[in-house]
Structures are given as C-alpha cells and as structure tokens.
N, C-alpha and C positions, 0 to 999 in steps of 0.2 A: 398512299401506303402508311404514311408516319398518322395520319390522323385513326386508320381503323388501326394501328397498334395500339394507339393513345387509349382508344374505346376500350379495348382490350385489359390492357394494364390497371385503365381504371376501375373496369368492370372485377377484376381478381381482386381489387386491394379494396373493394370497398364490400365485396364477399364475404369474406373474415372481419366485419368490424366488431363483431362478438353483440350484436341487437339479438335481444331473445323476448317476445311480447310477455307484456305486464301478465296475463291469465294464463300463462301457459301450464299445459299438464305434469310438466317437471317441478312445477311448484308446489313443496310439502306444506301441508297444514297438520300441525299438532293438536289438533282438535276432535273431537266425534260426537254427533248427537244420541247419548242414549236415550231418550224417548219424547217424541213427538206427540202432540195431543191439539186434538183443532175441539176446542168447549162449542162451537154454534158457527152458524155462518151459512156462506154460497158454500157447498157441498162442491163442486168442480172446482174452485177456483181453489181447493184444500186441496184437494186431492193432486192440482198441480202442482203446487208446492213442494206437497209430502213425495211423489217423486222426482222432483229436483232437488232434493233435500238427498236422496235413497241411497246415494254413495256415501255420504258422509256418516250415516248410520251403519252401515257394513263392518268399516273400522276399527278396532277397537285399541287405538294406541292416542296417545296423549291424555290432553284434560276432556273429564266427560261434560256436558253441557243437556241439562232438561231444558225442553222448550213449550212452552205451553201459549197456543193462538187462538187469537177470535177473530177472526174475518167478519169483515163490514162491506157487503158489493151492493150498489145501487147501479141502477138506470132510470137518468131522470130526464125527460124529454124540454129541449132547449128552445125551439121553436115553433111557432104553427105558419103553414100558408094562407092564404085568404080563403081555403076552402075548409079549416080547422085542421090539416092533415098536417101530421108530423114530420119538420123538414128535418131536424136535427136532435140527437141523443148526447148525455154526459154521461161516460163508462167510469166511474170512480171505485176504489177501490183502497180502504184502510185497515191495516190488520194490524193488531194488538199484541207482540210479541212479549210473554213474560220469560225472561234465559235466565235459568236457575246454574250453579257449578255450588261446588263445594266454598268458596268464598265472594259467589259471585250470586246478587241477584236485581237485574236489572229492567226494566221495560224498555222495550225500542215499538215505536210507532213507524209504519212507512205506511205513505198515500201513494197512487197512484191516479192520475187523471187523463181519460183520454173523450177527444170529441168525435161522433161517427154520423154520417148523414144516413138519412130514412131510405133504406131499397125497397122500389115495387117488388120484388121476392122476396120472401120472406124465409127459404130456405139458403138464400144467398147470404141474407141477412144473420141467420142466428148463426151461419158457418164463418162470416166473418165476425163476431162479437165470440164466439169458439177462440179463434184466433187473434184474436186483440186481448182474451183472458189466458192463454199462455204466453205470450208475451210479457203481460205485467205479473207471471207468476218466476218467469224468468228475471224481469228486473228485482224485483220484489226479493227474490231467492239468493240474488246476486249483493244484493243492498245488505242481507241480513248477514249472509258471510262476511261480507266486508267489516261489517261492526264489529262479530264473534270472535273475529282474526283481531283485532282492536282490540277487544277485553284480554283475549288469550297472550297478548304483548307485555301487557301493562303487569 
C-alpha cells in the first residue's frame, strides 16, 4: 500500500514540474514574412516550403522580413550492381535564402542530404522521394525560422 501511494504522490509532484516543449504553439514570434519569391529551382520542393512558410505570412505584427530563394535539388545515383542497375540515390538539396528587413540583409545557405536505395516500383519509388522532399522542406523551413528568430533578437 505505502509503495502504490509513493507511485502516486510521485506521479502529482512531478505533473506540475512546469516542462512546456521547446516548439510549442504558445510560443510568440514577432516576425512575419511579407513576401516570398522562389527565382528557379525544383518547383515542389518550393512549393513545400512556401506553405510551411503560409502562417507566417498571414501575420501582420512585428518586424516585416523579404525573403527571396533559389532552390538547388539533385538526384545523383551512388551506386551500380554488377548488372549496371542502380542500387543507391543521393537526395540533396541546397537553397539560397537572401532575408531582406528594414535593417537587415543577410544570405543563409541550408543543405540537406539524404541517401535512398533503388525500388523495383517505381511508383513506390517517386512516392517515397515525394516524401523524403517534405521532410527536408520541413527541416529546411524549420532551420530558416530558427535563424529569422536569431536576426529578429539581435
């Protein structure tokens, strides 16, 4: 009895330790991008971006922030079998971020690299390379906030 109180007591006082996660949606950012412009690139891999970017464009309080990109996406084949067939891919992925503000005009570079092996389907295939390019449109998105919030501090 004294040990499942123990469980108890411990389980309420460590309830309230006041842990709230580093990304959470209660966290203001005084920032908003007024206008997004993608110059060349992979066309999807923009288009991800631009809407995980789409809230922050909504906005219109804080410092305003232009953002002007170039998207660089390859797929560059990494291996062959002894029958010449493609065992392995390099998913890379580098975009050219120029963030203009009123006193701010900076370039941020982010790379992305991922390795993906050769599917007999090829429908299976482009659905997960689909899926491997929102993913690094997610980090990518994530990366570049994190900087903007950085400029916006300083």
């Amino acid at each position: 009895m004294k040990k499942i109180s123990l469980i108890f007591l411990m389980f309420f006082v460590l309830q309230n330790c006041g842990y709230t996660p580093m990304y959470s949606s209660n966290q203001k950012n005084n920032f908003y991008i007024e206008k997004l412009n993608f110059s060349n690139g992979d066309e999807e891999l923009a288009d991800l971006i631009k809407f995980n970017l789409s809230n922050y464009m909504q906005k219109k309080d804080g410092s305003k922030y232009i953002i002007i990109a170039n998207v660089n996406y390859q797929k560059k084949e990494l291996s062959r079998d002894t029958s010449g067939e493609i065992q392995d891919y390099e998913l890379s992925s580098e975009i050219l971020f120029q963030v203009q503000s009123n006193t701010l005009n900076e370039k941020v570079i982010i790379k992305e690299k991922f390795k993906m092996s050769n599917f007999n389907d090829e429908f299976e295939e482009r659905q997960y390379e689909k899926n491997i390019k929102r993913n690094m449109a997610r980090s990518i998105t994530s990366q570049l906030l994190s900087r903007i919030s950085r400029f916006n501090a300083n």
